[in-house]
mmCIF entry with sequence, helices, sheets and N, C-alpha, C, O atoms, coordinates in Angstrom:
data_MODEL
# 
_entry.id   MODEL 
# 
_entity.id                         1 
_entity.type                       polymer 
_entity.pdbx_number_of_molecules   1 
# 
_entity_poly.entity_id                      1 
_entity_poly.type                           'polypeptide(L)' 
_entity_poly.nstd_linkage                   no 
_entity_poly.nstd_monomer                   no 
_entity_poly.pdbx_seq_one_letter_code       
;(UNK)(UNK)(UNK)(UNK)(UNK)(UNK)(UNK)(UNK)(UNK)(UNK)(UNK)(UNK)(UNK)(UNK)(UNK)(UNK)
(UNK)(UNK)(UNK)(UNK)(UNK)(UNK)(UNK)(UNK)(UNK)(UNK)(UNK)(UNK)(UNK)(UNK)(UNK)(UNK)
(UNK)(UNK)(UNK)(UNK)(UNK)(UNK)(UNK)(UNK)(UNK)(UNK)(UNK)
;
_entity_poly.pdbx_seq_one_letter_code_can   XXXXXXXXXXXXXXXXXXXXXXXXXXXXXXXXXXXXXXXXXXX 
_entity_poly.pdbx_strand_id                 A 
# 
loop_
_entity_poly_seq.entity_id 
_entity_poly_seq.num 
_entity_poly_seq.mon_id 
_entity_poly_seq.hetero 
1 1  UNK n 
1 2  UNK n 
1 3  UNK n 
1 4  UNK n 
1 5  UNK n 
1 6  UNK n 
1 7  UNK n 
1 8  UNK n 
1 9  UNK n 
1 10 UNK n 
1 11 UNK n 
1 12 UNK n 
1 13 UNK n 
1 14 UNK n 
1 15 UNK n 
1 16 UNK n 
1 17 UNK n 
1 18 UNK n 
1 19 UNK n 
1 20 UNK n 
1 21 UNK n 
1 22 UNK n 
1 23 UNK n 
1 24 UNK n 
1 25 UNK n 
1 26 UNK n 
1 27 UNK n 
1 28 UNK n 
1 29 UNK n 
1 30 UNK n 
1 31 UNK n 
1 32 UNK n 
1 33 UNK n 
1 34 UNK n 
1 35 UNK n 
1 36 UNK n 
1 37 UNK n 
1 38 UNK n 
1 39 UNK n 
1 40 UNK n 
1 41 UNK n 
1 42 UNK n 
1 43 UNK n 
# 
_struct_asym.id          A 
_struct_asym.entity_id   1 
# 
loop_
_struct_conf.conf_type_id 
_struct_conf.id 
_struct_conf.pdbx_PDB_helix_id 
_struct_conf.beg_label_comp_id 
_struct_conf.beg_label_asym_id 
_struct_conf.beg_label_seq_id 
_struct_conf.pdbx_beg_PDB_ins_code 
_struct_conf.end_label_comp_id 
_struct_conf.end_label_asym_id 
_struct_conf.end_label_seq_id 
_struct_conf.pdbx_end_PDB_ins_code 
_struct_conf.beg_auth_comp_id 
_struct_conf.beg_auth_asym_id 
_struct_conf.beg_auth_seq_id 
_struct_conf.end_auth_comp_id 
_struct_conf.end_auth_asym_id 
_struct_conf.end_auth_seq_id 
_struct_conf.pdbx_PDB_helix_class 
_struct_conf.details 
_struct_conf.pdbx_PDB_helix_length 
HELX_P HELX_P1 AA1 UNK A 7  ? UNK A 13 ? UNK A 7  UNK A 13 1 ? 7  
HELX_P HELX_P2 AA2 UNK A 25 ? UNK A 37 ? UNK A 25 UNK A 37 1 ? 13 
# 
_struct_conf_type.id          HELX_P 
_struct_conf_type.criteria    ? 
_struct_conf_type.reference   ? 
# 
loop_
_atom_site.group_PDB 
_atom_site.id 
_atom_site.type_symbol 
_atom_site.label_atom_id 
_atom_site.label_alt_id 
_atom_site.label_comp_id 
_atom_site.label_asym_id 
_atom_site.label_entity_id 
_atom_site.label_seq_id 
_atom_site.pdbx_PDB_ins_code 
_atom_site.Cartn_x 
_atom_site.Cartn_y 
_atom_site.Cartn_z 
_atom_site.occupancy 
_atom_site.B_iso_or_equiv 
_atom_site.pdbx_formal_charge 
_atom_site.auth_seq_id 
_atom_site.auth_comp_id 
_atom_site.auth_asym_id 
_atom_site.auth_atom_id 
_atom_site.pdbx_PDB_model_num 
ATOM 1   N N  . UNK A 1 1  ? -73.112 -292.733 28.663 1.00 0.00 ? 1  UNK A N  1 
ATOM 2   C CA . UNK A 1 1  ? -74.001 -293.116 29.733 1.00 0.00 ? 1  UNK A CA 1 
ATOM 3   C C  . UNK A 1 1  ? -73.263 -292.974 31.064 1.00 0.00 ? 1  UNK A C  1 
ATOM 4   O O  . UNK A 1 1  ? -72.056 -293.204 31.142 1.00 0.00 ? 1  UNK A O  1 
ATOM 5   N N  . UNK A 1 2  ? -73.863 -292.665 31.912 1.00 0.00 ? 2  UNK A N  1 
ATOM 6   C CA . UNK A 1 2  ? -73.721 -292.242 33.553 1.00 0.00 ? 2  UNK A CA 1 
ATOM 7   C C  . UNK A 1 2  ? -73.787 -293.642 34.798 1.00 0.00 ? 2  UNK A C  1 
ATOM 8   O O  . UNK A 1 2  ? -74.909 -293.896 35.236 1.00 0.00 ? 2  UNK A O  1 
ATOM 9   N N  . UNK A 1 3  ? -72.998 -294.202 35.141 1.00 0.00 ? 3  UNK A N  1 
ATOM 10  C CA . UNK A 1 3  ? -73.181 -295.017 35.994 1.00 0.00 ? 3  UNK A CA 1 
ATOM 11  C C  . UNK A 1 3  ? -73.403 -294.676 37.043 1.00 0.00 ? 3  UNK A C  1 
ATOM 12  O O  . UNK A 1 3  ? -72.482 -294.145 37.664 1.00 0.00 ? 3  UNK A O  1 
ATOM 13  N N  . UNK A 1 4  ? -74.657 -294.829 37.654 1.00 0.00 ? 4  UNK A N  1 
ATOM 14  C CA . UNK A 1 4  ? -75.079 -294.377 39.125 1.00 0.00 ? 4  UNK A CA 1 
ATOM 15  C C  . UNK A 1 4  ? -75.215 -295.490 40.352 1.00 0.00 ? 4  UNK A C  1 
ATOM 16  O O  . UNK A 1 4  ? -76.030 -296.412 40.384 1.00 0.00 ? 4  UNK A O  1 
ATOM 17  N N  . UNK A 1 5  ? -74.434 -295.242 41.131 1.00 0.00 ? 5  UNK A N  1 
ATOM 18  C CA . UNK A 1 5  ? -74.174 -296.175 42.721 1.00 0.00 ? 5  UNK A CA 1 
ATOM 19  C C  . UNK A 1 5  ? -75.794 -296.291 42.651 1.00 0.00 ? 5  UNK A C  1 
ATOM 20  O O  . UNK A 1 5  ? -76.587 -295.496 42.146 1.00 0.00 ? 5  UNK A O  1 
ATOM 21  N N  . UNK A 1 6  ? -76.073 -297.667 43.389 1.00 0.00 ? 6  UNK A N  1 
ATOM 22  C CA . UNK A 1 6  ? -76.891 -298.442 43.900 1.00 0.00 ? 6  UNK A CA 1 
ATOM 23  C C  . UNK A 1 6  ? -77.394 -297.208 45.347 1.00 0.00 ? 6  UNK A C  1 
ATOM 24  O O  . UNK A 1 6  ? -78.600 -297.021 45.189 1.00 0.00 ? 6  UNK A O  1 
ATOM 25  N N  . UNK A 1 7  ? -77.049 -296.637 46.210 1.00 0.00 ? 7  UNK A N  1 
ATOM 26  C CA . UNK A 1 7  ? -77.355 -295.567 46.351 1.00 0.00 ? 7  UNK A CA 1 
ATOM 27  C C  . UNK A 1 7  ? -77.536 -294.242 46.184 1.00 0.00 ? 7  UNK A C  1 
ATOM 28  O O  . UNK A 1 7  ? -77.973 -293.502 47.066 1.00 0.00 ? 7  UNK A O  1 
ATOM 29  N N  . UNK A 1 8  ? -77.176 -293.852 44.934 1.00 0.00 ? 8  UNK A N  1 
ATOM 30  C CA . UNK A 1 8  ? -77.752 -292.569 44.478 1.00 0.00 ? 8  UNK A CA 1 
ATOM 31  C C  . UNK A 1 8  ? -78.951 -292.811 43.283 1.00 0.00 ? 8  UNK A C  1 
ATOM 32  O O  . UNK A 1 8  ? -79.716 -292.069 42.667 1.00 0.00 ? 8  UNK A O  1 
ATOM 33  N N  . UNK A 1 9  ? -78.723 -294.004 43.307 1.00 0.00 ? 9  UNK A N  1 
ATOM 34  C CA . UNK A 1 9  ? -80.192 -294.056 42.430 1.00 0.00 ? 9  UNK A CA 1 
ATOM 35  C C  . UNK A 1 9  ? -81.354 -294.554 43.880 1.00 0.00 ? 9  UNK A C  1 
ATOM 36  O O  . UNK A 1 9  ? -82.467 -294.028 43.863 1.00 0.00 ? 9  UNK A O  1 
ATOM 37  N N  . UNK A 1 10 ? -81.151 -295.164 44.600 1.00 0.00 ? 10 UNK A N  1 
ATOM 38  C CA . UNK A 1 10 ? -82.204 -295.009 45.587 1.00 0.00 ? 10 UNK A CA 1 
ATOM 39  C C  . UNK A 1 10 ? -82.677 -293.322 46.119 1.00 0.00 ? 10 UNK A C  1 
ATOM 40  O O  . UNK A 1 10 ? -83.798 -292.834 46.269 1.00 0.00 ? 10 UNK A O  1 
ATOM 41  N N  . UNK A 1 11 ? -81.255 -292.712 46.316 1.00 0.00 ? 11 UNK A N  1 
ATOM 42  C CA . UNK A 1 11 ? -81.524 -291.147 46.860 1.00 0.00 ? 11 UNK A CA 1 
ATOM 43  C C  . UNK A 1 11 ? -82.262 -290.539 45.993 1.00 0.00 ? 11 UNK A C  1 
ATOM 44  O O  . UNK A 1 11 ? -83.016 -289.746 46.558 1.00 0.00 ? 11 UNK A O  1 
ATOM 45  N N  . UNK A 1 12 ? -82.405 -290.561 44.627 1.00 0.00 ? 12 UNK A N  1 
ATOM 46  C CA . UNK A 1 12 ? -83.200 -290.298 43.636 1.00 0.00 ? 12 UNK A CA 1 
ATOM 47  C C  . UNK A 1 12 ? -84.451 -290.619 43.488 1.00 0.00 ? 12 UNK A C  1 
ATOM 48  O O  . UNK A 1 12 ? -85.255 -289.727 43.218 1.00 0.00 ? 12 UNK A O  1 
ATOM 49  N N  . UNK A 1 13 ? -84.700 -291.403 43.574 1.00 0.00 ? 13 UNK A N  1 
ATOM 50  C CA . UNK A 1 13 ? -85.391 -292.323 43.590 1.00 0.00 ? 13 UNK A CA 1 
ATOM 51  C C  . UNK A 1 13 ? -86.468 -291.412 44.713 1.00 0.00 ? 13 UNK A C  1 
ATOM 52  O O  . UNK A 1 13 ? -87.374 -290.664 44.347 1.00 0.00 ? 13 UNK A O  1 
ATOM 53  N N  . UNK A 1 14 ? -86.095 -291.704 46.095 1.00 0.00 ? 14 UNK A N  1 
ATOM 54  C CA . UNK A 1 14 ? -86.796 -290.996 47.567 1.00 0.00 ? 14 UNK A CA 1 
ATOM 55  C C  . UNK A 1 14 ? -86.488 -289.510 47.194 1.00 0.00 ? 14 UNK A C  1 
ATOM 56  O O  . UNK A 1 14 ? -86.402 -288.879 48.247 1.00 0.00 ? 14 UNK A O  1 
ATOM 57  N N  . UNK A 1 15 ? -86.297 -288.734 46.155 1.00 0.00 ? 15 UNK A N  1 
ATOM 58  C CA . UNK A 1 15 ? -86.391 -287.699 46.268 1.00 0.00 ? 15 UNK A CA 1 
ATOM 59  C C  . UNK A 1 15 ? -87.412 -287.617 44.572 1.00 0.00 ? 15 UNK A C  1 
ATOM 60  O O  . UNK A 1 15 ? -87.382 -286.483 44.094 1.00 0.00 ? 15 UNK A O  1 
ATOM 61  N N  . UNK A 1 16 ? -87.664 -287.937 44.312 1.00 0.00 ? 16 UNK A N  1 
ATOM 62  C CA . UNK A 1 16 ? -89.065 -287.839 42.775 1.00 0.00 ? 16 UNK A CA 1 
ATOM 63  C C  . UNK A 1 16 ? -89.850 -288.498 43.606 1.00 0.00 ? 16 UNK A C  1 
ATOM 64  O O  . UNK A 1 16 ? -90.854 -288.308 42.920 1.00 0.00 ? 16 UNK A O  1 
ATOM 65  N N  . UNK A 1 17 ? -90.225 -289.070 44.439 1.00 0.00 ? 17 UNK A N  1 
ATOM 66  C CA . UNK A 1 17 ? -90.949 -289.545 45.312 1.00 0.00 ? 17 UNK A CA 1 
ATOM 67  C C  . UNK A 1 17 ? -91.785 -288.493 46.006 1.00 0.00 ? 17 UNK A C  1 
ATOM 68  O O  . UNK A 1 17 ? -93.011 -288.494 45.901 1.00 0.00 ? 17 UNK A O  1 
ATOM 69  N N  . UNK A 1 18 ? -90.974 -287.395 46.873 1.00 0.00 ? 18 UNK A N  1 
ATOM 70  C CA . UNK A 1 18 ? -90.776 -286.055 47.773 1.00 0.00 ? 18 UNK A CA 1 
ATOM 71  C C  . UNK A 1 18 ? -92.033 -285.012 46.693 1.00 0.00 ? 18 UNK A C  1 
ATOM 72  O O  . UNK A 1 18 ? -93.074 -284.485 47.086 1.00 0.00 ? 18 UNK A O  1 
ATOM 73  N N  . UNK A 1 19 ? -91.398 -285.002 45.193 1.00 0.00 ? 19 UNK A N  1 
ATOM 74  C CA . UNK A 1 19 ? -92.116 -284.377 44.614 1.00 0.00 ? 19 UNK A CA 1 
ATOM 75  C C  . UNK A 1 19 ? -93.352 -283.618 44.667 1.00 0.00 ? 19 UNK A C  1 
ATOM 76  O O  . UNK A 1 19 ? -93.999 -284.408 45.354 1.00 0.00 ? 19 UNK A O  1 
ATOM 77  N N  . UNK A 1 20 ? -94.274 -282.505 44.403 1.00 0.00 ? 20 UNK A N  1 
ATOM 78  C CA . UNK A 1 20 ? -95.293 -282.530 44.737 1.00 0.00 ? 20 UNK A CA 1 
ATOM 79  C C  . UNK A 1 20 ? -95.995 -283.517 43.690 1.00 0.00 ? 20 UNK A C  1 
ATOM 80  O O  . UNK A 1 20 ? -95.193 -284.218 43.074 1.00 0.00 ? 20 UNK A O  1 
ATOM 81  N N  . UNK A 1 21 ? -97.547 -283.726 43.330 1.00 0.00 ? 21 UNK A N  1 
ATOM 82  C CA . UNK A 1 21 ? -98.112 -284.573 42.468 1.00 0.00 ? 21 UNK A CA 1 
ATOM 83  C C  . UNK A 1 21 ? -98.110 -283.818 41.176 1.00 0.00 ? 21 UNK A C  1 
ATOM 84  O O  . UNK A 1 21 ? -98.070 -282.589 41.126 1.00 0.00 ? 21 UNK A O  1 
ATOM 85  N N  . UNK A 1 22 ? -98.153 -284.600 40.142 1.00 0.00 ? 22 UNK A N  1 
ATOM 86  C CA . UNK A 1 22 ? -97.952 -283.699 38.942 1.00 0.00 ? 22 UNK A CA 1 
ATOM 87  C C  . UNK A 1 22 ? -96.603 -282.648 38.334 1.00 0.00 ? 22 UNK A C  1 
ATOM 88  O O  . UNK A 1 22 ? -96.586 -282.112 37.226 1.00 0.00 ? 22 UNK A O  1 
ATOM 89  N N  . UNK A 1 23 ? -95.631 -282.556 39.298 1.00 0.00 ? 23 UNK A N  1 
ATOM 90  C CA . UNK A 1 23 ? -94.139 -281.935 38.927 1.00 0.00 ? 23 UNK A CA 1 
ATOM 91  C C  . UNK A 1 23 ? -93.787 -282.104 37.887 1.00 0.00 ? 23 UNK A C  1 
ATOM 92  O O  . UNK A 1 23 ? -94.133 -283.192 37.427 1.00 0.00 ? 23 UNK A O  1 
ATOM 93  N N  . UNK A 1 24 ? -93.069 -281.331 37.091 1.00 0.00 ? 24 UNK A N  1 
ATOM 94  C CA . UNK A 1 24 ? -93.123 -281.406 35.907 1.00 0.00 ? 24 UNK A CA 1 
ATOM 95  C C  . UNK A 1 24 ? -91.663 -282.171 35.733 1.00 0.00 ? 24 UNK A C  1 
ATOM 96  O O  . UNK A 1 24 ? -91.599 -283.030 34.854 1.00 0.00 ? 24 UNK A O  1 
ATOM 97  N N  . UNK A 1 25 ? -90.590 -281.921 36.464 1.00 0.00 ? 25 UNK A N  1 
ATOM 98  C CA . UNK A 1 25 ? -89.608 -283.045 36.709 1.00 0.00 ? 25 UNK A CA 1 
ATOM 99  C C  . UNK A 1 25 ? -90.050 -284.364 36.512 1.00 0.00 ? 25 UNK A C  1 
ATOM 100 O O  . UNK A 1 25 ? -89.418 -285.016 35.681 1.00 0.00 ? 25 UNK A O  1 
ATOM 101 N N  . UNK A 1 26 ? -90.935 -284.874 37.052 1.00 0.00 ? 26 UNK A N  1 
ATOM 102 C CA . UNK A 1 26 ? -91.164 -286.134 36.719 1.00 0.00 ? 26 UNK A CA 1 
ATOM 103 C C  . UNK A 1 26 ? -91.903 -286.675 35.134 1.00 0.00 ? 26 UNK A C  1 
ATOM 104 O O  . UNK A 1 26 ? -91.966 -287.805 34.650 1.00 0.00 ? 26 UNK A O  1 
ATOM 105 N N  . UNK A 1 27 ? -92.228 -285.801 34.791 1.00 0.00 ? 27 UNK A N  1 
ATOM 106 C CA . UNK A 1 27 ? -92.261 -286.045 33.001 1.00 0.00 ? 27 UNK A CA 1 
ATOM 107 C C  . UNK A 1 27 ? -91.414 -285.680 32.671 1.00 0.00 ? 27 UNK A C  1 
ATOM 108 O O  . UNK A 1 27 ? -91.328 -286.393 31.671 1.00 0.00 ? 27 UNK A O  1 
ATOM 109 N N  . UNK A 1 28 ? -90.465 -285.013 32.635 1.00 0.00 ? 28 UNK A N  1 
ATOM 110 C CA . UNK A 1 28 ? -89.035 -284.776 32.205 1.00 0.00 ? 28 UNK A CA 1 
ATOM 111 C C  . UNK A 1 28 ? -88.383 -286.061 32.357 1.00 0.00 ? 28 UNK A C  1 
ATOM 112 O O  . UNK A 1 28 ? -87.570 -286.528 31.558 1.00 0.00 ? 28 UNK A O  1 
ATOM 113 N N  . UNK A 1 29 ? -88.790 -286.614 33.443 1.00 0.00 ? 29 UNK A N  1 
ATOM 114 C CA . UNK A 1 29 ? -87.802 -287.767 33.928 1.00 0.00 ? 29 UNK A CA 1 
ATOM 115 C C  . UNK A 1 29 ? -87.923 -288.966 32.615 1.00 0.00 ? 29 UNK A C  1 
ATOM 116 O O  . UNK A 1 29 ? -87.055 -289.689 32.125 1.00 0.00 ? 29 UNK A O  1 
ATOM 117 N N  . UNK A 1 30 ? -89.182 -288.838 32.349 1.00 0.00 ? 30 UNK A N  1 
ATOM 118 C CA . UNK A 1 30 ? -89.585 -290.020 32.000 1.00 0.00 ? 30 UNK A CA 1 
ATOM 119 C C  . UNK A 1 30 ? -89.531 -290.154 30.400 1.00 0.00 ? 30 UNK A C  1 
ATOM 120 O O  . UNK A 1 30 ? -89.735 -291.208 29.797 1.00 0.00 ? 30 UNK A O  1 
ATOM 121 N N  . UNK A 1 31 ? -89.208 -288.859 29.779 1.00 0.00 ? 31 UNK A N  1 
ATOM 122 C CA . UNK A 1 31 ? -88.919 -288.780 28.316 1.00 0.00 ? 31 UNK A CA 1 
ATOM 123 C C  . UNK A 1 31 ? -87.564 -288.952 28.207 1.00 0.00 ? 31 UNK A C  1 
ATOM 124 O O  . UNK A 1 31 ? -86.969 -289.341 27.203 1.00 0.00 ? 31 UNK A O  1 
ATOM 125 N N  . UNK A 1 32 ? -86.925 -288.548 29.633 1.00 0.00 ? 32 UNK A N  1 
ATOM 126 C CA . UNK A 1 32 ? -85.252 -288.821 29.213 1.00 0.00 ? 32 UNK A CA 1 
ATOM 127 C C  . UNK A 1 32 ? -85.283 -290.077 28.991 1.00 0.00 ? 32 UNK A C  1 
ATOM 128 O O  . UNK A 1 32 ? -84.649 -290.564 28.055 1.00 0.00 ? 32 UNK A O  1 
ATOM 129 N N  . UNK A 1 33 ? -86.057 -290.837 29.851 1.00 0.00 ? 33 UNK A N  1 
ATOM 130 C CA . UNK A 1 33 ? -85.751 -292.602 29.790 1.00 0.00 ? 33 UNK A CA 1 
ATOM 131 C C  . UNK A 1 33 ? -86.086 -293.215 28.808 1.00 0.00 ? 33 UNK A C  1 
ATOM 132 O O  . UNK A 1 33 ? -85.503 -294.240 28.457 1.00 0.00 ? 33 UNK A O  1 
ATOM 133 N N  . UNK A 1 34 ? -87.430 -292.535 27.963 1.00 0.00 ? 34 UNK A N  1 
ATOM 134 C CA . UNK A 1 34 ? -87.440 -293.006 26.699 1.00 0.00 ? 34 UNK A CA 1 
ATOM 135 C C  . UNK A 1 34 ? -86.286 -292.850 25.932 1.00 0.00 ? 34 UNK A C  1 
ATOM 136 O O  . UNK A 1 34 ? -85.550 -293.814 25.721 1.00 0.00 ? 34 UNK A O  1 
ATOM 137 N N  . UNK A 1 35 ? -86.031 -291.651 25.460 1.00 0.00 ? 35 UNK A N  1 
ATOM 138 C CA . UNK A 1 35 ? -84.901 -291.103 24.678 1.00 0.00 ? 35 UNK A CA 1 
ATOM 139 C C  . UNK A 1 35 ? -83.364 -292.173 25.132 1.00 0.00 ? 35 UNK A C  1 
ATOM 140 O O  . UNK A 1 35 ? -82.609 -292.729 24.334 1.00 0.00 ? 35 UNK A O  1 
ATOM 141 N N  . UNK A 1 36 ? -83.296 -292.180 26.496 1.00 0.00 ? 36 UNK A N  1 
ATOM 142 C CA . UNK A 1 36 ? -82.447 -292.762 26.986 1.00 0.00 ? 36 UNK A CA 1 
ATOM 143 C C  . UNK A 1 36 ? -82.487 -294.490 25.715 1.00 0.00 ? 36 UNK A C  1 
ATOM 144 O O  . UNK A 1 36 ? -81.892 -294.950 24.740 1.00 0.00 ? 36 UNK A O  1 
ATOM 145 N N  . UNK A 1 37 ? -83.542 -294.797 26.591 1.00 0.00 ? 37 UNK A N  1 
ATOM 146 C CA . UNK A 1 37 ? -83.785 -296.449 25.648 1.00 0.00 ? 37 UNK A CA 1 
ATOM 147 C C  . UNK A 1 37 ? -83.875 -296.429 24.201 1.00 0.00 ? 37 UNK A C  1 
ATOM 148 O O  . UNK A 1 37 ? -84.134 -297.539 23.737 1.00 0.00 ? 37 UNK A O  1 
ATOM 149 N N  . UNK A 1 38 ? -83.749 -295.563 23.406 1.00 0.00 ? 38 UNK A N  1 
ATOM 150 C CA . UNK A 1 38 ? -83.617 -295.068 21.856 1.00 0.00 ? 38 UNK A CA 1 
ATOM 151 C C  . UNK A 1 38 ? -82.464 -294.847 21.815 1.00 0.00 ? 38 UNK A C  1 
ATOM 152 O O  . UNK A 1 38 ? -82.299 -294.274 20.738 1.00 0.00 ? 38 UNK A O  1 
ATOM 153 N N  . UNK A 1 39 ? -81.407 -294.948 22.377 1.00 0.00 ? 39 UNK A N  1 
ATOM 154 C CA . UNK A 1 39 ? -80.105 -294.204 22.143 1.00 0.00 ? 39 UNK A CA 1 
ATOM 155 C C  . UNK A 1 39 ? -79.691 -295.275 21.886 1.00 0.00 ? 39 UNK A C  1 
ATOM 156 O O  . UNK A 1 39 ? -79.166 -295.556 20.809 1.00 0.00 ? 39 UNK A O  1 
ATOM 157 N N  . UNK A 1 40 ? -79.990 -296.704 23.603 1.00 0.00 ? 40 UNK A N  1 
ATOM 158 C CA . UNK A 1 40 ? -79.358 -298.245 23.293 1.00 0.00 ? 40 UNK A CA 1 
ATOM 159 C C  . UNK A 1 40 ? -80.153 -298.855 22.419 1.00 0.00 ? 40 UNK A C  1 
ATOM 160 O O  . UNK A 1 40 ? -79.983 -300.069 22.306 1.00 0.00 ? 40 UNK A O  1 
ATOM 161 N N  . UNK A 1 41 ? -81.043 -298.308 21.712 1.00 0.00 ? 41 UNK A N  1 
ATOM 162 C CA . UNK A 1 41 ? -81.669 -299.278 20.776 1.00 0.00 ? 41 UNK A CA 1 
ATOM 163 C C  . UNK A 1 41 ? -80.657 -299.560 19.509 1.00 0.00 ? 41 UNK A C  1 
ATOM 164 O O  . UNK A 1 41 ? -80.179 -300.598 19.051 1.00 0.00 ? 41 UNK A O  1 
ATOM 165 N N  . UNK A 1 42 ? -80.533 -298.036 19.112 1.00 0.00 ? 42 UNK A N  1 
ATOM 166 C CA . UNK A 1 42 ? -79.473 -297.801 17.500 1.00 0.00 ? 42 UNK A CA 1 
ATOM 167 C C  . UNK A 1 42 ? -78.330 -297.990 18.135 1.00 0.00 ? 42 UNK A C  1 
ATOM 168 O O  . UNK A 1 42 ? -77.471 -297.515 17.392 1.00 0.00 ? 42 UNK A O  1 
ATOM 169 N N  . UNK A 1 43 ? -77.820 -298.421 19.105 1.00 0.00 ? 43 UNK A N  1 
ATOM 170 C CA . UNK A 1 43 ? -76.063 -299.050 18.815 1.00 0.00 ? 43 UNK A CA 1 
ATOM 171 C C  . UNK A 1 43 ? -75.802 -300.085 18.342 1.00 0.00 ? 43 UNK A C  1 
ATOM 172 O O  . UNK A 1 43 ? -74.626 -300.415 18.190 1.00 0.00 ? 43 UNK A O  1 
# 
């Protein structure tokens, strides 16, 4: 896992924001986070 500063997750954050509507980045985003939360589930 990746520890991200309290400002680069805001810069992130204001930039999936920027997005146009519907980007496909932002469903990408959001299966990593599942997958992400399945990873800390099985430890």
């Amino acid at each position: 896992m990746v520890d991200y500063t309290a400002a680069e997750q805001h810069r992130a954050a204001r930039e999936v924001e920027a997005l146009p509507e519907g980007a496909m980045l932002v469903r990408m985003l959001g299966d990593y986070a599942v997958l992400r939360d399945q990873a800390r589930a099985s430890w």
